[in-house]
Each structure stands twice: as structure tokens, then as C-alpha cells.
Residue, then its C-alpha position, 0 to 999 in steps of 0.5 A: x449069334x448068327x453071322x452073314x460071311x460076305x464073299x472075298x473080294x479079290x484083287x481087282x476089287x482092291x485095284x479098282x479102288x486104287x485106280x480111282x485114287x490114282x485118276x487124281x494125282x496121288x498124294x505123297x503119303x500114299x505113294x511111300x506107303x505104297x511103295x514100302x508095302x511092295x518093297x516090304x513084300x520083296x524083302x520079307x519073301x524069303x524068310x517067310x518061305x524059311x518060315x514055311x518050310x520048318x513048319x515054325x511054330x505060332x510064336x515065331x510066326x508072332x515075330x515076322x508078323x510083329x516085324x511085318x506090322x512095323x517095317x511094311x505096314x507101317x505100325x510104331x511097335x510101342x505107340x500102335x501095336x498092342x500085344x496080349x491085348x485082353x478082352x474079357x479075360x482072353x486076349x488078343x494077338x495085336x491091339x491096332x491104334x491109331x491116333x490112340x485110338x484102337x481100330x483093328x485086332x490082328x490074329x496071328x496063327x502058326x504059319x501052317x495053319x488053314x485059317x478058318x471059321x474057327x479063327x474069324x469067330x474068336x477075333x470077331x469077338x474081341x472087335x465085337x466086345x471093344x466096338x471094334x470094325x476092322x479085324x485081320x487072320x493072318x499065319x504070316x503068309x495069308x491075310x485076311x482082312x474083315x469088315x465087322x458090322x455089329x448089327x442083328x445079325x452080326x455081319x462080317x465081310x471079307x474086304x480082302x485076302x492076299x497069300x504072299x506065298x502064292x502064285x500071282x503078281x507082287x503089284x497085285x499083292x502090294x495093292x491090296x495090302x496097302x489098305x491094312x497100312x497105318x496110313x490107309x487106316x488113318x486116311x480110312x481108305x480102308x472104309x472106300x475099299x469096303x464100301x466100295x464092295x459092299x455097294x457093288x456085291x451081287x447082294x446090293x446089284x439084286x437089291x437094285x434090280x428087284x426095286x420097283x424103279x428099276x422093274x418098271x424100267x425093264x418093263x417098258x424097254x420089254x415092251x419097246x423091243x418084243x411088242x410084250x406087255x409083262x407086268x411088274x411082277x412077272x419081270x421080277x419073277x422072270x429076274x428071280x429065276x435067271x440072273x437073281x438065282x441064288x447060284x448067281x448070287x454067290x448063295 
């Protein structure tokens, strides 16, 4: 099975969503789930970070996540979260429902643990097998959160990654993981923020611009500006050896 691995989306990215939610007045839901999110954040600090230091095994690292999934994300232990959910005769960490609906698979790894290709390709393919879109990486400290597209290829893209170990602002943090919340789940905020990155990644941005609308356009403000008739194809030439280069591009 071959995969395209979409690039992170980073902070801004989540935040840029918000923004546009907040340009209207925010609803209520999403202000709580906003502000139990960061608060949760702050409480779960430190015995993430005692987490950390013993190098705690991966069934203690289950148990802040379990924690973790209900008291900040907002999952009801019995009704939403499923444990040893099996697929096929393995079985993943957490089985996410909403509405009883299973929309997500959680992965959890010991909280030393780099989390990895490896990792993405064994919870890919339990969302793979359940017709799954939404799956999470997590060792307690970083999450990641991936968009599975089950296309040919297969196509997985990183919605966002947040390290609540690391350096950098907790409004930042909290921003981004509210989309992994059952609300945002539920209001399938989720799907804007990747839809979102998926319409502005430098893939899409090239797709534009190699179109022949768009061509054209250039071609003539060439002509307004330089007195230079190129035609189309030599525009798009010059567009592949500067700003389409693959090194532009992320590739």
C-alpha cells in the first residue's frame, strides 16, 4: 500500500480556523470546550512531567491518556471510548464514538516513545478496516492527529501535532487541541480545520497556479508590466523552476 504523508500543520494553522470562528460570536459550547481544553492542560502538567521523568511504562501512560481523553477532551468513559477495540484480530488502544458512531482510533505509546511511521501505519489501518477518517499518535506528551483519505493511494495528512512538554504557549497548545475534543468531533470542526489545510497546502497553492486561468493571467500583467509576450507554457516553465520547485513545495 503506498501513502502520501501530508506536511504538519502547525499552530497557526489550527489558530487561523479559530480566528474565523471567533469573527462570529462564539457559541457557548465551544467556549466551555475551549476553556476546559487549556485548563486541562494546566492541571495535567505536572503529572505528565512525573510521567516523563520515571520513563513510565506504556500502561501507565494508557491511564493519563484514559484520564486525559475524558476530563479534557471531553469523552464519557463508558459511552464513547472504547478500549482493546479489535480490528481484524489486533486491537486498537481507544475506539472513539460519537453519537454511537465510531469516528477516530487513539494510539497510545509509552510516553518515551518517538512516535513514528511505524506507529501511523498500524492505527492507520485499523481507520483503514472500520472506514475510519480521523486517527490520533499519542505517548501522553505529543499528539498527533491525522486525516486518513482512503483513496489509491491511500492518503494520510497531518491535521496537527501539539508537544505539551514542550516550549511554546499553552493558548496555542489548547487551540489546537480543542479539534480533538468530542464537541469539535461532534460540530465536525475538525473536518474545517483540515479542510482548511488541505485548501491552502502548497500542493493545492501549485495546482492553482499551474492552471490555465491562472497562466493566462500572468501572461498578460508579463506583458502590462515588461512589454514581454511569453506565451503559456513558457510562464509555466519559468513557474516550475522558481516557486513550484519541489524544495518550495515541501517535497
Amino acid at each position: 500500500m503506498t501513502d502520501e504523508l501530508g506536511t504538519a500543520a502547525g499552530a497557526g494553522e489550527a489558530d487561523a480556523v479559530a480566528a474565523k470562528s471567533k469573527s462570529a460570536s462564539v457559541p457557548k459550547w465551544e467556549k466551555t470546550a475551549r476553556d476546559r481544553v487549556k485548563a486541562g492542560i494546566r492541571r495535567f502538567g505536572k503529572p505528565l512531567a512525573d510521567l516523563a521523568a520515571r520513563d513510565a511504562n506504556e500502561g501507565d501512560t494508557r491511564l493519563l491518556v484514559t484520564d486525559f481523553l475524558c476530563d479534557v477532551l471531553g469523552y464519557d468513559k463508558y459511552a464513547d471510548l472504547t478500549t482493546e477495540y479489535r480490528v481484524r484480530g489486533e486491537f486498537a488502544d481507544f475506539g472513539v464514538r460519537v453519537d454511537k458512531q465510531l469516528v477516530a482510533f487513539v494510539e497510545v505509546k509509552r510516553v518515551s516513545t518517538k512516535l513514528g511511521l511505524k506507529h501511523l501505519r498500524q492505527v492507520q489501518n485499523y481507520a483503514l478496516n472500520e472506514g475510519v477518517e480521523w486517527v490520533a499518535l499519542t505517548n501522553g506528551a505529543t499528539w498527533q492527529v491525522y486525516h486518513i483519505t482512503a483513496a489509491v493511494p491511500v492518503v494520510t495528512e497531518l491535521a496537527f501535532e501539539v508537544d505539551l512538554l514542550a516550549e511554546g504557549g499553552l493558548s496555542d497548545k489548547a487551540a489546537s487541541l480543542f479539534y480533538l475534543t468530542s464537541e469539535s468531533l461532534k460540530k465536525k470542526r475538525i473536518d474545517e480545520l483540515w479542510q482548511a489545510r488541505r485548501a491552502t497546502s502548497p500542493e493545492s497553492l501549485a495546482k492553482v497556479l499551474r492552471s490555465e486561468k491562472v497562466l493566462e493571467a500572468i501572461r498578460k500583467e508579463l506583458w502590462r508590466q515588461t512589454e514581454h509576450r511569453a506565451s503559456a507554457e513558457q510562464v509555466l516553465d519559468l513557474l516550475e523552476q522558481t516557486v513550484l520547485r519541489p524544495e518550495c513545495l515541501g517535497g
